[in-house]
C-alpha positions as a Markdown table, in Angstrom:
| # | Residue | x | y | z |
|---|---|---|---|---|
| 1 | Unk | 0.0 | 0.0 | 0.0 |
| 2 | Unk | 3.0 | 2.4 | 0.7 |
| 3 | Unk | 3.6 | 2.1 | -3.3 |
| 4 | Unk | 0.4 | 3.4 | -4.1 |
| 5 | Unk | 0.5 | 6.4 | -1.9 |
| 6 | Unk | 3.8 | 7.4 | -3.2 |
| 7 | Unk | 3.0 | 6.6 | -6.9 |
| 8 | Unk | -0.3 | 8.9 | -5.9 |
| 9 | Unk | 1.7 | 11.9 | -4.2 |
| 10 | Unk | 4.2 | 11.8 | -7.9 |
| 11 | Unk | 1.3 | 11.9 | -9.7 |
| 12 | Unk | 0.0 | 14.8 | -7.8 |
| 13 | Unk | 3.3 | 16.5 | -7.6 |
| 14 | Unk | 3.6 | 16.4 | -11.6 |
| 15 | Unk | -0.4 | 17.4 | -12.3 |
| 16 | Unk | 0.6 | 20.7 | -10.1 |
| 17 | Unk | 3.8 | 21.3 | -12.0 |
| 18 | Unk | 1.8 | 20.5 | -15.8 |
| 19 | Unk | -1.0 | 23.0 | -14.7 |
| 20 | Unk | 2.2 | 25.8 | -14.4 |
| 21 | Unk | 3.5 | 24.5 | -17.8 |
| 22 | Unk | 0.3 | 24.9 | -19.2 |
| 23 | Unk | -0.9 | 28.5 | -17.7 |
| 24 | Unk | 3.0 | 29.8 | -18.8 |
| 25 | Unk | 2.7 | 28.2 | -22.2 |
| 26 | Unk | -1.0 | 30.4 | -22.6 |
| 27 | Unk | 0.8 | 33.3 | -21.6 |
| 28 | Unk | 3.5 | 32.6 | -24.4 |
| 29 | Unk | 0.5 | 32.1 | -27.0 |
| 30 | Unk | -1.0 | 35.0 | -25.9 |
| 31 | Unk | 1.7 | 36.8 | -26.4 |
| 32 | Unk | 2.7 | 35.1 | -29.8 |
| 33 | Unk | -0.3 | 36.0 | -30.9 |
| 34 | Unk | -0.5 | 39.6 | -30.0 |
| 35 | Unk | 3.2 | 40.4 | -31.3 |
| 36 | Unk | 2.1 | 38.0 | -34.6 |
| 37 | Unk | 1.4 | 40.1 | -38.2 |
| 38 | Unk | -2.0 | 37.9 | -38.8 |
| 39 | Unk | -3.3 | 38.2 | -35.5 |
| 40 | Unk | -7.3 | 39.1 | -35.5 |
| 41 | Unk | -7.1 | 42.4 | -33.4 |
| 42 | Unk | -6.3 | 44.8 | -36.6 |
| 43 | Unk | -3.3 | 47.1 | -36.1 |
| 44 | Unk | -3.5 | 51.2 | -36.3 |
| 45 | Unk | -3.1 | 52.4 | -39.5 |
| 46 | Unk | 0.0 | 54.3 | -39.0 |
| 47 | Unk | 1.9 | 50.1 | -37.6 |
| 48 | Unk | -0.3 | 48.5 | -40.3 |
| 49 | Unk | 2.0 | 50.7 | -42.9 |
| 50 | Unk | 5.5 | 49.9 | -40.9 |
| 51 | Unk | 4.6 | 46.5 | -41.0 |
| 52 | Unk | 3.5 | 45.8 | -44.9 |
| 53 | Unk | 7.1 | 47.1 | -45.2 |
| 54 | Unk | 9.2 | 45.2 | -42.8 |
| 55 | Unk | 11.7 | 42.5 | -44.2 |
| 56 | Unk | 10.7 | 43.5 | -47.9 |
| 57 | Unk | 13.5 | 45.3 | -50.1 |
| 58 | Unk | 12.8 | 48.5 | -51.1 |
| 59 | Unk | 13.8 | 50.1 | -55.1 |
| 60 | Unk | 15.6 | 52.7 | -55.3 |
| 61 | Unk | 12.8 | 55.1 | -56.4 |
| 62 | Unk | 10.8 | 54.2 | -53.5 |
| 63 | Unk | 13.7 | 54.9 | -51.1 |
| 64 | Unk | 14.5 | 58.1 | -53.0 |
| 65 | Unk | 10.5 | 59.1 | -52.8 |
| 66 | Unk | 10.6 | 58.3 | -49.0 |
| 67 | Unk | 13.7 | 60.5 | -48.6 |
| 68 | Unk | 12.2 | 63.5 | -50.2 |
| 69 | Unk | 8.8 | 63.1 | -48.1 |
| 70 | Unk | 11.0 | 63.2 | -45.2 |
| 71 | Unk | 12.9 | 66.3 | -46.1 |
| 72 | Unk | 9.7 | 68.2 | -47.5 |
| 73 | Unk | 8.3 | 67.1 | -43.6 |
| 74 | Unk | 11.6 | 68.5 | -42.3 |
| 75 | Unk | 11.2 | 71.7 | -44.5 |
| 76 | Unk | 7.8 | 72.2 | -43.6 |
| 77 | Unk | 8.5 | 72.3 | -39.7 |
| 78 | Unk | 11.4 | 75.0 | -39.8 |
C-alpha cells in the first residue's frame, strides 16, 4: 500500500507542475499572438503601414521618394 501512496503523491506533484506549464505556455501564445502580423485584433493604421514594409527590399525610387517626403516634412516644420 505504501507504493500506491507514493505513486499517488508523484502523480499529484507532476499534475501541479503541468497545470504551471500549461498557464505559462498560454501566456506565451497569448503573447505570440498579439506580437504576430496575422493576428485578429487589426493594427492602427500608421503600424499597419511599418509592417506591410518590414523584411521587404525597397527600389531605389521608392527609397529616393521616401527621402524626399521626409525632407519636404523637415522643410515644412522649420
Amino acid at each position: 500500500m505504501d507504493v500506491l501512496r507514493i505513486l499517488r503523491k508523484e502523480e499529484s506533484k507532476l499534475l501541479a507542475v503541468q497545470d504551471k506549464v500549461a498557464h505559462r505556455l498560454a501566456g506565451l501564445r497569448g503573447a505570440i499572438n498579439a506580437l504576430s502580423a496575422d493576428h485578429a485584433v487589426r493594427p492602427r493604421v500608421a503600424q499597419g503601414r511599418v509592417n506591410k514594409l518590414r523584411g521587404k527590399k525597397l527600389s531605389a525610387a521608392h527609397r529616393a521618394a521616401i527621402k524626399r517626403g521626409i525632407a519636404k516634412a523637415k522643410a515644412g516644420k522649420a
